[in-house]
Each structure stands twice: as C-alpha cells, then as structure tokens.
N, C-alpha and C positions, 0 to 999 in steps of 0.2 A: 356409604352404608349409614342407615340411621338406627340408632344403638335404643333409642327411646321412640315411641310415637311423637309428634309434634304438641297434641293434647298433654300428654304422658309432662314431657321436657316444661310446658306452660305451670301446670300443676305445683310440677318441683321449683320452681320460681316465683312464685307466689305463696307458696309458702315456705320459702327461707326470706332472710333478711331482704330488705329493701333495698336495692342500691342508690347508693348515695348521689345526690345531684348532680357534684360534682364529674362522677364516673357518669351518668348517664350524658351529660352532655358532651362528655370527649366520647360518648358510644357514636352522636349523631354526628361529630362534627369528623370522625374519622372514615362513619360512610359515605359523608359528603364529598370529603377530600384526599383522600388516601387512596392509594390502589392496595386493591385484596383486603379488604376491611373483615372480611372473615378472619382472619386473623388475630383481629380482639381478641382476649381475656371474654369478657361478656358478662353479663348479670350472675348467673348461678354460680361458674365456677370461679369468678371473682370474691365471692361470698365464702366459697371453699378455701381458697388460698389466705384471705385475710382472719378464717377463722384458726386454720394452718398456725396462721403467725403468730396471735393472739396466745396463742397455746404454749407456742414455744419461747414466747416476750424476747424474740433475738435482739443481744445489740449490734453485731454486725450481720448485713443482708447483701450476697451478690447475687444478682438477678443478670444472665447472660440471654437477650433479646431483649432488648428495651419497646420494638415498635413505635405504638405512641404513648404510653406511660400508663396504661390501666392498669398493669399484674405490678407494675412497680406500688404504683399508690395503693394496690389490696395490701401489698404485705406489709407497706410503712403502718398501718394503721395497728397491727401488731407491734411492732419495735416499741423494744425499750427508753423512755422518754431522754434516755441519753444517748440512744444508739443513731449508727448510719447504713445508709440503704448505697451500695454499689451497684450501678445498673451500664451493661453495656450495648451498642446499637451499631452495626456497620454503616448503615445508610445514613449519612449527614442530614440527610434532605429533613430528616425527623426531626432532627435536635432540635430546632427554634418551637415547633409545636408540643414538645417532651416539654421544655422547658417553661412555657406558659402554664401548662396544667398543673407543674411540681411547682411553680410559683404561686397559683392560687390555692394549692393545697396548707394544710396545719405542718408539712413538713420539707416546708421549701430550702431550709436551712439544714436540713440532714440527709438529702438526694444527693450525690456527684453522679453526673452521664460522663459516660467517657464515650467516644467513638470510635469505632480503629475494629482491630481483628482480634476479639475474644483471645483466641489462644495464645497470641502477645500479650496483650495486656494482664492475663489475669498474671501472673507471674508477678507484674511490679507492684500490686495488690500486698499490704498487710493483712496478713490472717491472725487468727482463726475466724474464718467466718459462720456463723450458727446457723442461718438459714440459706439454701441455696437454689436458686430455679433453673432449670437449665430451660431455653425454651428458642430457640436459635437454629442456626444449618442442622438439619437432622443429620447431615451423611460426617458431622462431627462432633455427634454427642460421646460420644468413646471418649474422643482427644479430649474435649469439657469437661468429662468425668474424670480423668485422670489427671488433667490441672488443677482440680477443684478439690481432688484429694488431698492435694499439697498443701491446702488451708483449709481444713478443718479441724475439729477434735472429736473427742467420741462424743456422740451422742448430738454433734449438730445433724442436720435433716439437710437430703438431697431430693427437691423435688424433678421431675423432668415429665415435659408435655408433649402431649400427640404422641403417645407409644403405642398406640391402638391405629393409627393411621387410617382412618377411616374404616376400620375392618382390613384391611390387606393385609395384616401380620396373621391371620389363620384363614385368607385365599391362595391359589396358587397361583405363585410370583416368576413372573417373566424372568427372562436370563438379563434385561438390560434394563430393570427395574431394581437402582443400587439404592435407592433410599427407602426402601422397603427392607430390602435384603439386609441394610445395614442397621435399621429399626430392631427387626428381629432380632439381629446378634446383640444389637445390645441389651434387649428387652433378657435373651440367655445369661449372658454375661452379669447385670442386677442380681439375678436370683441365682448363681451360683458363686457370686465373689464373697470370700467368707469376708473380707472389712466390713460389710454392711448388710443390716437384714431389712428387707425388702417387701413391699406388698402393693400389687398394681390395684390403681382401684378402675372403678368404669367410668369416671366421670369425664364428659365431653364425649374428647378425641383421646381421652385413658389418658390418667395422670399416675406415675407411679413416685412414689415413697419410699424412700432410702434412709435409715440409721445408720448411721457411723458407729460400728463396733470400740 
C-alpha cells in the first residue's frame, strides 16, 4: 500500500533537508550490495529521525536493528557532543560495511555495534538510555519494548518502525499472518500502556513515538 503518491513522497523530499553525502552514498552502495535494500532508513525519514534527535540532544542512544548504519548515523547527528549511540544488528555479514561508514562518519569514536540477539544483549547495556529506536524482528517488538523499559527514565523517547506495515494493520488479516497480528497488538498495547503517551505518526511504513511517563 502506498500511503502517499510517488509525486506526493518526491515533493516532501525535496523540500525537507538534504541528505547528506555521506548517507546518500551508503543509500547506493546498499542497493548495490545488500539484499532487501528496501530496508533503508532512506532520505526523508532519515531527516525525520535525526531531526528527532536533534530535539532531544540524547547522550545515550540504543538503536535495536543496525542494517547497514543509515538510522544509526541520523540519530548520532543529534547526540550530545559527549554522548554514545548503542546499535545492535543479528546478521554479522553487515558488521564490516556498518563499520566502514561509522568510521568515515564525524562519529566514529562514539558508535559501539554489537552483534548477537537484541533481547540478550540489551540487558548487559548501562542505562538510562534517552533515545530509543526499535526497528528490528517485528514478531519481537513487545519483548524490545519491555527490555528497553528497563533503561530509561521519564521522558526519554521510544521510537519504533513499520507500525503501519504497509497498510495491513487496518486490512483483514489472515489466521497465519503473525507479524501482522503481532504489529497490531502492539500498535494497542502503545496507546493504552499508561508508562508512556504515545502518538503514531504516518511517516513511511508509520513511525510511532513513545514518552516515558
């Protein structure tokens, strides 16, 4: 489902911010060589997340799906000039190219990847972390959200992406379509957990916004 016309989506991209070099050339080298490059972060909503950040001047940032390092390096560009950006990624295969582009970045020295399985790992994580993306296995945003509660405070931000799933969260959903199913509960679960107040927006594949009460 396409949320916007293709003109419409052009429009809004050209006039927000520019992406940065940088980001554009891990856009070309990740459709070159990656499989499911759709995937990226991408021009517009990268502009969104690092304005995100920008807002919130996080010093600590855990980012759970690294890919290949585009929504990481929107948010560093936020952080505070003494803060660090935790980013984590199952697939090793990425590391070596995550780590190239966090190395030509201005924030090579305050990036750690870690690789391994989110819901172990965050745990060994020092909190409070101020910014948080979830952006990873959707059939475990629940479990992510509830590790990620463990380190915050009030008023750090929980972002999480593709909540909108391409429009199937208000089609009618198959019996053995559980990452749908499991979207939607969470998508409930956001807007009536009283810790946190909540506002989905429409951008992309729906990004929604969490406050920590």
């Amino acid at each position: 489902m396409h949320f916007l016309s293709a003109v419409l989506e052009t429009y809004i991209a050209e006039h927000s911010e520019n992406e940065p070099e940088l980001l554009a050339k891990l856009t070309r080298e990740t459709h070159l060589k990656v499989v499911r490059p759709r995937m990226i972060t991408g021009h517009f909503q990268g502009r969104v997340l690092s304005m995100l950040s920008k807002l919130v001047q996080p010093k600590r940032i855990l980012e759970i799906g690294t890919y290949t390092g585009y929504s990481a390096l929107c948010l560093a560009e936020g952080m505070h000039p003494e803060g660090e950006l935790h980013t984590i990624e199952v697939n090793e295969e990425l590391y070596d190219l995550q780590q190239r582009y966090f190395g030509e970045s201005a924030f090579h020295s305050q990036i750690v990847q870690h690789i391994g399985n989110a819901l172990e790992i965050i745990p060994t994580l020092e909190g409070p972390f101020d910014l948080i993306f979830i952006d990873a296995h959707k059939m475990e945003y629940d479990a992510y959200f509830e590790k990620t509660m463990e380190k915050v405070r009030p008023g750090s931000i929980i972002l999480s992406d593709n909540v909108l799933w391409s429009g199937k969260v208000v089609e009618e959903v198959e019996s053995t379509d559980y990452t749908t199913q499991a979207l939607m509960t969470y998508n409930t679960k956001l807007k009536e957990d009283p810790r946190v107040e909540t506002v989905l927006l429409p951008i992309r594949d729906g990004l929604t916004l969490s406050r920590v009460l």
